[in-house]
N, C-alpha and C positions, 0 to 999 in steps of 0.2 A: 743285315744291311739293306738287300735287297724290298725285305718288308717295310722298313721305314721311308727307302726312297718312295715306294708307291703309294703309300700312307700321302705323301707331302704331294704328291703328284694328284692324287685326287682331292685335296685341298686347295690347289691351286684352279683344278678347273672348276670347282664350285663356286667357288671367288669369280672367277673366271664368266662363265653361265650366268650366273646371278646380276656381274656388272654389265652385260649385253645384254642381257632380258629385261631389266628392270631399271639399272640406275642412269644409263649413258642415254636412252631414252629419256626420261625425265631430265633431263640436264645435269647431272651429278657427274663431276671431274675426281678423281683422285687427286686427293693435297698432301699428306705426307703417312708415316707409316710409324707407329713407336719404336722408339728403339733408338740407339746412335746408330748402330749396324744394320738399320732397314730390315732387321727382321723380327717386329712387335707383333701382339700378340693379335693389334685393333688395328685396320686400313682406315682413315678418315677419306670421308668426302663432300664436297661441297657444293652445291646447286648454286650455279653463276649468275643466275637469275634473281632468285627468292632467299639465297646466302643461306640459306638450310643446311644445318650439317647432319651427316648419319656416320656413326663411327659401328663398323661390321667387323666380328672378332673372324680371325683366320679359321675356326672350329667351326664353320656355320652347319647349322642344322635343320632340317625340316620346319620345326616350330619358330623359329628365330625369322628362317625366312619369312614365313607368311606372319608374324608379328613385325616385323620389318615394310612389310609390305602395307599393311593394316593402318599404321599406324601413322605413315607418310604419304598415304593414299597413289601409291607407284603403280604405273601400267604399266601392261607387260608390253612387249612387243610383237606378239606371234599373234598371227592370225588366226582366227576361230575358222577351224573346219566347217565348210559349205559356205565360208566367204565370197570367197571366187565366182562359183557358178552363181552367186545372187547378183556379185558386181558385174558377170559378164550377159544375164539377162537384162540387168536396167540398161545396158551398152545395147542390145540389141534393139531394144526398145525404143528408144528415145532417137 
């Protein structure tokens, strides 16, 4: 029992990760979820912008991700290492 809650639990923060790093950045809202019981297999979402949709299955994987990414041309949101110190030399500079 314990295995399965933790199974579902790092399912969740993947989903999780994935929709902070990539989708809520580009504008993609969660719209609804399959299932009657809110618990399908696919999350849709929806860009309120551009009305794009991306339907992401609950099993996300390595390759899914970055075909997911690829495919809808999504940025991440984390900063590239040695950002900082370039942004806080032009700061100094100018």
């Amino acid at each position: 029992r314990l295995d399965i809650i933790h199974r579902l639990l790092l399912i969740i923060r993947k989903i999780l990760d994935f929709e902070r790093e990539y989708l809520f950045p580009n504008g993609f809202r969660e719209t609804r979820v399959n299932g009657r019981d809110g618990t399908g297999s696919h999350l849709h979402y929806l860009n309120r912008v551009t009305h794009k949709r991306i339907e992401v299955n609950t099993r996300l994987n390595r390759e899914v991700k970055a075909r997911l990414i690829k495919e809808n041309n999504l940025m991440s949101n984390k900063k590239v290492k040695g950002a900082k110190r370039i942004e806080n030399a032009t700061m100094c500079c100018i």
